[in-house]
MARGU-163647 format. One record per residue: residue in three letters; x, y negated, z of N, C-alpha, C in turn. Coordinates in pm, whole numbers, plus 50000, padded with zeros to 5 digits. Last residue first. Example, Ala and Ser with C-alpha at 12.3 -4.5 7.8 and 13.67 -1.06 7.14 Angstrom:
REM MARGU-163647
Ser512855022550708513675010650714512904999750787Ala513195056950780512305045050780513205033050780
***
This chain:
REM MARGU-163647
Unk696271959741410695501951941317694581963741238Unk695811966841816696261971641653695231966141551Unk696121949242072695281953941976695611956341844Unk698281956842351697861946942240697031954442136Unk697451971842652698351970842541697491961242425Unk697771953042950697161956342845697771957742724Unk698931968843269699701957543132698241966643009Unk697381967843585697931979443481698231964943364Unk697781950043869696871957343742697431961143691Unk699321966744164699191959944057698221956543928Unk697451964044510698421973644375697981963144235Unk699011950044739697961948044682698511960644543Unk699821976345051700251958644963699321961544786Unk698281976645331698831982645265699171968945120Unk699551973145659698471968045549698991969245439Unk700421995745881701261983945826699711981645685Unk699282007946211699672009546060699621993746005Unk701002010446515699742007146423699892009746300Unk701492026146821702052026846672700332018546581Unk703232028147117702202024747080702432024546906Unk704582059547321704412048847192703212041047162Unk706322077247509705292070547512705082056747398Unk708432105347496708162094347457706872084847460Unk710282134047624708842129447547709132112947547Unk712592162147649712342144147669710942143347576Unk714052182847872712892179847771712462164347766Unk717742187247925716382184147955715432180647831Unk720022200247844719592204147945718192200847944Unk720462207647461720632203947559719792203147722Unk723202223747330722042223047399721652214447489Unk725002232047017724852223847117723442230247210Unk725502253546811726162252846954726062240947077Unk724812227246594725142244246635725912247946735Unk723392200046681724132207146623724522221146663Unk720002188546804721402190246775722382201246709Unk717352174246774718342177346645719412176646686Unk714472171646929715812167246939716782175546854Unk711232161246952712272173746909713462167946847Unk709552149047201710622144347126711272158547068Unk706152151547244707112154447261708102152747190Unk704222118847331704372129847247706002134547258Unk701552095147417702722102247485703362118247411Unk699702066947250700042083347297701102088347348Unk698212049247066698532051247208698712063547281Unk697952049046747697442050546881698572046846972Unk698822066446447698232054746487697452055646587Unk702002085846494700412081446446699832072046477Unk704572102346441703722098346439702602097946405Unk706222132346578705502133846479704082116546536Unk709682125846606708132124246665707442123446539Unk712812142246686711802135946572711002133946642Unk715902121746742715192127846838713862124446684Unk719362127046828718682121446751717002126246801Unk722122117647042721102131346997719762122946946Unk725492106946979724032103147058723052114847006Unk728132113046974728122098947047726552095747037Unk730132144446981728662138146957728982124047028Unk732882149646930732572141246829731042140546846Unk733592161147212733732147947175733612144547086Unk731692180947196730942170947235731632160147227Unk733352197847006731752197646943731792183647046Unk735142207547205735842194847077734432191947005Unk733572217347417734802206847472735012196947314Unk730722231247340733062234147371732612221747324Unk728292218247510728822223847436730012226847412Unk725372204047647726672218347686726662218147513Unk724122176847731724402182147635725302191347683Unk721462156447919722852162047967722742172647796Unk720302119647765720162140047819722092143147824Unk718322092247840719402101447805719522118047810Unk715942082147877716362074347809718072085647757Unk713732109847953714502099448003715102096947828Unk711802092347744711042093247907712502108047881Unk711012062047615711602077047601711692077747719Unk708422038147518709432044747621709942057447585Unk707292013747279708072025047266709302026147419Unk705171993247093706101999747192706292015447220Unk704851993346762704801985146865705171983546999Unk706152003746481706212007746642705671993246714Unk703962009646212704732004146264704912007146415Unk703222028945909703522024946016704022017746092Unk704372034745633703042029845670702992026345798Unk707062044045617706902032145592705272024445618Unk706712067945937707012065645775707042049645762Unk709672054546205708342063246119707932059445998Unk712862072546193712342059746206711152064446191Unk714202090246532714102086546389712812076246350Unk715142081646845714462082146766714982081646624Unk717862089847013717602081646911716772086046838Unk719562090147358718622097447232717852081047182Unk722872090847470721442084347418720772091747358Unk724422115647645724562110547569722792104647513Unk726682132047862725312124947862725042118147757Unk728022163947839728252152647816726912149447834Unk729752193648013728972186847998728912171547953Unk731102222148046731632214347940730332203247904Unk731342226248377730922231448283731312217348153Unk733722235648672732992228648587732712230848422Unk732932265048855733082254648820732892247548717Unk731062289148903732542291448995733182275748922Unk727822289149074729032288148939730282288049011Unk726742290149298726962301849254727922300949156Unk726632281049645726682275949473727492289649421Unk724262283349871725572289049819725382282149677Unk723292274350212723162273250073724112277050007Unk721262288150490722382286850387722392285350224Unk719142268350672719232280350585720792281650528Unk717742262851034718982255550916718482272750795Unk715742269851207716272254551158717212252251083Unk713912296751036714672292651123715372276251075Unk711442275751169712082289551235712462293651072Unk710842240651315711152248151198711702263051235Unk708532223851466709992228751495709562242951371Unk707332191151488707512205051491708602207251454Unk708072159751568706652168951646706742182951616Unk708022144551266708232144151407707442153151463Unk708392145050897707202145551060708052154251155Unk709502122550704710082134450770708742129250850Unk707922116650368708472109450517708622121550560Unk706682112950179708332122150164708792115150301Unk704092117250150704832106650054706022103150107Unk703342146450258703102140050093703582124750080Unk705772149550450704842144550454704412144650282Unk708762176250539708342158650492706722162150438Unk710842184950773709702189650694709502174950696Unk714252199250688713482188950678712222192550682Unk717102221350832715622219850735714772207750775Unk720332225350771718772218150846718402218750722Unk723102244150603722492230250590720802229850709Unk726072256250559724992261250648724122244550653Unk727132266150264727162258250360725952261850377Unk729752281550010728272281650102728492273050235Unk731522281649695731532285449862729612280349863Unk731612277449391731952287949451732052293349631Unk731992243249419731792255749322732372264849372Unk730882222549707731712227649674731862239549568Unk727892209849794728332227849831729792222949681Unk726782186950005727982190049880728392203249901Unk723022181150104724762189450088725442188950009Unk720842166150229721572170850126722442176650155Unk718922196650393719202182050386720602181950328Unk716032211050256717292212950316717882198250276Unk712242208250321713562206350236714992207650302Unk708982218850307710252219050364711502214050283Unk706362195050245707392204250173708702205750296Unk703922189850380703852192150254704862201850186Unk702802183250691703682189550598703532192550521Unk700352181450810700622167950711701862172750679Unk699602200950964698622200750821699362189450733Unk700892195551234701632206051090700922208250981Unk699142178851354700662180351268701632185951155Unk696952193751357696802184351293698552181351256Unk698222218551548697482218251422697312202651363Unk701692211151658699962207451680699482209651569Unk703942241451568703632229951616701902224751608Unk706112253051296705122251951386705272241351456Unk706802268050967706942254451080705722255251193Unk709022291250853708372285450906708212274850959Unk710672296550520710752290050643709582293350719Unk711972311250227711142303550289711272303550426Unk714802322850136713872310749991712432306950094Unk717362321850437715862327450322715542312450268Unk718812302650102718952316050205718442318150366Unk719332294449846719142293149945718142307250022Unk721862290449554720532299749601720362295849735Unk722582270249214722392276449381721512284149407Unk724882253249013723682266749055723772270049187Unk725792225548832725852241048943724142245548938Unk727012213748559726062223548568726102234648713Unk729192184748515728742198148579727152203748588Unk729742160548417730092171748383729972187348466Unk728682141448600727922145948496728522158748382Unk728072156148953728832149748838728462150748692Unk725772158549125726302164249114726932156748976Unk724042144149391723752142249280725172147749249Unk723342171549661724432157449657724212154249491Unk720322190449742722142187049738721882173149651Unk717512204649812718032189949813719522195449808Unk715302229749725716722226349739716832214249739Unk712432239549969713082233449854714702223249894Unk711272270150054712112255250077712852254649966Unk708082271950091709122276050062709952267950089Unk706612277350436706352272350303707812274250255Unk703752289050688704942296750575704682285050461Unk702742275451009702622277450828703902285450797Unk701052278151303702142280151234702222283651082Unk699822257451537699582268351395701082265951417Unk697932249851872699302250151782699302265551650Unk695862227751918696112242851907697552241451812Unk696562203452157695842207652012696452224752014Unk696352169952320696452187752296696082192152231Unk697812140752362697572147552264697192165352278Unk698742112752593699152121152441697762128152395Unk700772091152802699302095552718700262108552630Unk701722091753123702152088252978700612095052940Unk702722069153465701742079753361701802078053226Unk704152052153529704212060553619703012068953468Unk706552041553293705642038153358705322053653409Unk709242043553575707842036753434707902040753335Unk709522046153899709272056153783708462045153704Unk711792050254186710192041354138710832047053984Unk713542060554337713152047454372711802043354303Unk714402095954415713262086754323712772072354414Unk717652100454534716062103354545715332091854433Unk720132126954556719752115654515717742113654542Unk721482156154597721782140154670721412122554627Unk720072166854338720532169354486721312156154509Unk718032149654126719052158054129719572160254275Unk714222146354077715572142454131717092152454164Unk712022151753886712302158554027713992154954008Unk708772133953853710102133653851711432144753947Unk706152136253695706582139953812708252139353825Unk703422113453553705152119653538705512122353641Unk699882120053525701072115753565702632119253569Unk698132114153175698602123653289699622116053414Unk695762116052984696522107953064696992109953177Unk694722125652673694972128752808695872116652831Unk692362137952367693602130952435693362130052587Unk692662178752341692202164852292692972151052366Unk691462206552530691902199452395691382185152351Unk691302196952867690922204652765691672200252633Unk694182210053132693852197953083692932202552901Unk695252229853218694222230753261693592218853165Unk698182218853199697502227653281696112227853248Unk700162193053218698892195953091698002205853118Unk702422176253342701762190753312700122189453303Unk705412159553274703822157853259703462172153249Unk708472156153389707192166353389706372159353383Unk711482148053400710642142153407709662147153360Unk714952157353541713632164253498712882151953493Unk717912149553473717322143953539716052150653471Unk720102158053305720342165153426718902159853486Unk720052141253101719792153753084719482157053179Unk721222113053170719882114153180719482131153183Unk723992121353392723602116453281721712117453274Unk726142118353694724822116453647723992113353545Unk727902101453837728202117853720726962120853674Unk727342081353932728282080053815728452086853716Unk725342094354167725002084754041725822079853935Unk728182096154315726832106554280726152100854124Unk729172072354370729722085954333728952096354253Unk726972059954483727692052754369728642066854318Unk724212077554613725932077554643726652070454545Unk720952070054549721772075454596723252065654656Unk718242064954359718702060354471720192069754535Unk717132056754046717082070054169718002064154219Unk714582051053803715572047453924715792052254011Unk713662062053465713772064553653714932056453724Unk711662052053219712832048753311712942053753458Unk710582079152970710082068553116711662063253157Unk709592087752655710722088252796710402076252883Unk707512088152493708232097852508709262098352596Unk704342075452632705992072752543706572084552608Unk703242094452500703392082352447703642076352634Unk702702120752228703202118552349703872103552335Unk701862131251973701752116452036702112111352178Unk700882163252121701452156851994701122143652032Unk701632195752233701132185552270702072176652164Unk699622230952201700582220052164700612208152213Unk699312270652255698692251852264700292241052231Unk700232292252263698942288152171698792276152143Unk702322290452388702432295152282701242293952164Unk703352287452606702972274452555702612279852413Unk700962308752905702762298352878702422285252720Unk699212321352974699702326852857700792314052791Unk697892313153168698332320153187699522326953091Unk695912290953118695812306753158696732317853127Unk697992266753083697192272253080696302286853061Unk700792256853137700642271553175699062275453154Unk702512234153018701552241252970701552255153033Unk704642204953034704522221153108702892221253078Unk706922183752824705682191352889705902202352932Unk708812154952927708822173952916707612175152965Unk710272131152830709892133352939709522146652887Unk713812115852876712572123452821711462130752904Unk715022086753042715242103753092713402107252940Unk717032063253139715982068453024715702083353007Unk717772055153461718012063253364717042065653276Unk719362031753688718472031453611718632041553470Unk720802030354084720642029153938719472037553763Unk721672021754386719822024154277720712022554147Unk723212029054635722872019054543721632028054448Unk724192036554970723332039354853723162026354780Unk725222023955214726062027255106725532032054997Unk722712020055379723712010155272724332011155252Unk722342051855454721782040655370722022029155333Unk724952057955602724392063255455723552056755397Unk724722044255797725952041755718725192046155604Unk722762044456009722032032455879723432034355772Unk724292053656240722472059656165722202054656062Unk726482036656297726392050656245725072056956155Unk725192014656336725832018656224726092028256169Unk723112024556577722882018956480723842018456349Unk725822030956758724662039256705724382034856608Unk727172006756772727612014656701726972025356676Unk724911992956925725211984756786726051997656758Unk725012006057163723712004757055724152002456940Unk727892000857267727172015957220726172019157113Unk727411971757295728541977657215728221996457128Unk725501974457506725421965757357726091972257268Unk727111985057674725811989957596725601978657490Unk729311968857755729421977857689728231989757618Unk727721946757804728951946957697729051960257644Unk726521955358053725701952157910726481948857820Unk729441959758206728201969758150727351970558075Unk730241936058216731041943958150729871954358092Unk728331922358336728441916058267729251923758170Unk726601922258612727391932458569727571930458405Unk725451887858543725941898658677726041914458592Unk725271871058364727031875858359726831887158510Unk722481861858396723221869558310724411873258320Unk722021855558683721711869758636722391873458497Unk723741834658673723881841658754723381853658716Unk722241820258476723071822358446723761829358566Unk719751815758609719551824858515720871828558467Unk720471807258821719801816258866719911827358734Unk720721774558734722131784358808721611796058833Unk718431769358597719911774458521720691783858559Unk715161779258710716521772358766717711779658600Unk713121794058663713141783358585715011776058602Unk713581814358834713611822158715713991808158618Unk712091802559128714171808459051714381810658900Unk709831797959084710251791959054711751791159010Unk709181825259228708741825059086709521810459009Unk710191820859481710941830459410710601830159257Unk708351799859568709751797159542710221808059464Unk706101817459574706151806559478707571802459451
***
């Protein structure tokens, strides 16, 4: 009992503590520098935050990505936080960083997959968002369409010419995707008279939106201008002639309001407008303008007109003069 009671005493306990008093100094001392040593690398790691895309993998049977497609991928890049070396993580752009949804096996139609992240060497995955993306599988087509020329609105004294190179494309990608392409187009360009530029291909929608999601073969074409420079071009009004006197205009569009004219150089500075006939009538009608220019003129575009026309009431006719009666 007395001996159980030592333990309560001060002078007992402070006797046992300072007895070999260097020696638990110096294990203490040992532990605690183990411990730093073992834990250095981990609080010297910091976490920082990357928008990384995310990437399908399609190996379904076997035959890689070539049949199948994936479209609406949602959302198209996750945030990763990866854990490392402040060193490490400095040189570190999103590219370098993988983020995998695999689709495998998965049937046609929509899906919800998880993102696998695979981390760059000396770094590790703190946490991923969102951890799973949606989308889309579909059979993947491929169309033939031609491509159409887009360049730079070109001066009004000039007449170029071009050729594009190949005159058609492919597009592929998710069948339902690539059904809402309408037109390939090359994106504008200033081709310069007489050189070629290497221009992208656009694919746009029937109401001229670009679609996201396929890939064009091949992605650019060349465009060449063929004239070697500028042509002797003027813009000038068109001017109805009048209609007969029975008639009247009630409205009246010219559909365009101007035209490009070629002709030498001293013919167009004495034109100041191109006259234009219509064969009227009484209605509501849209009719072609035949335009009256001079010898050696031409001009570039076909103009029509939209008119409304009534007729004028005709004016009372006179009586005839009675001749006087012979005696």
């Amino acid at each position: 009992m007395e001996a159980g009671r030592r333990w309560l005493e001060p002078r007992y306990i402070w006797a046992r503590g300072v007895h070999n008093l260097g020696l638990k100094l110096l294990a203490l001392l040992v532990a605690t520098t183990l411990w730093f040593l073992a834990t250095q690398d981990r609080r010297a790691n910091v976490e920082q935050g990357f928008d990384v895309e995310v990437t399908v993998r399609d190996t379904t049977g076997g035959r890689g990505e070539g049949t199948r497609a994936v479209s609406d991928l949602n959302p198209k890049t996750v945030r990763v936080t990866l854990s490392g070396r402040p060193e490490r993580l400095r040189e570190l752009r999103p590219e370098s960083i993988e983020a995998v949804v695999d689709v495998t096996g998965e049937p046609e139609g929509s899906f919800t997959r998880p993102v696998t992240v695979s981390p760059p060497n000396g770094t590790t995955v703190s946490r991923r968002t969102p951890e799973r993306v949606q989308g889309f599988v579909d059979t993947q087509i491929v169309r033939t369409l031609p491509v159409t020329l887009s360049v730079s609105t070109p001066s009004e004294s000039s007449l170029p010419r071009y050729e594009v190179s190949p005159a058609s494309a492919s597009v592929a990608g998710p069948g339902r995707v690539v059904a809402t392409v309408q037109r390939l187009v090359t994106s504008p360009a200033l081709v310069p008279a007489g050189s070629e530029r290497e221009t992208t291909l656009i694919a746009l929608d029937a109401e001229g939106r670009p679609v996201d999601g396929v890939v064009t073969r091949p992605a650019s074409v060349t465009l060449r201008r063929l004239d070697t420079g500028e042509l002797p071009v003027k813009t000038l009004p068109v001017v109805l002639s009048d209609p007969p006197a029975t008639l009247r205009i009630r409205a009246v569009s010219v559909q365009p309001s101007t035209v490009r004219v070629v002709a030498a150089p001293e013919l167009l500075s004495r034109l100041r407008e191109v006259g234009g006939r219509v064969a009227y009538r009484v209605g509501t009608y849209t009719a072609p303008v035949t335009l009256t220019l001079p010898a050696g003129a031409q001009a570039l575009e076909p103009v029509s007109v939209r008119l409304t026309v009534e007729a004028l009431a005709a004016p009372p006719t006179p009586a005839p003069l009675r001749q006087p009666d012979s005696p």
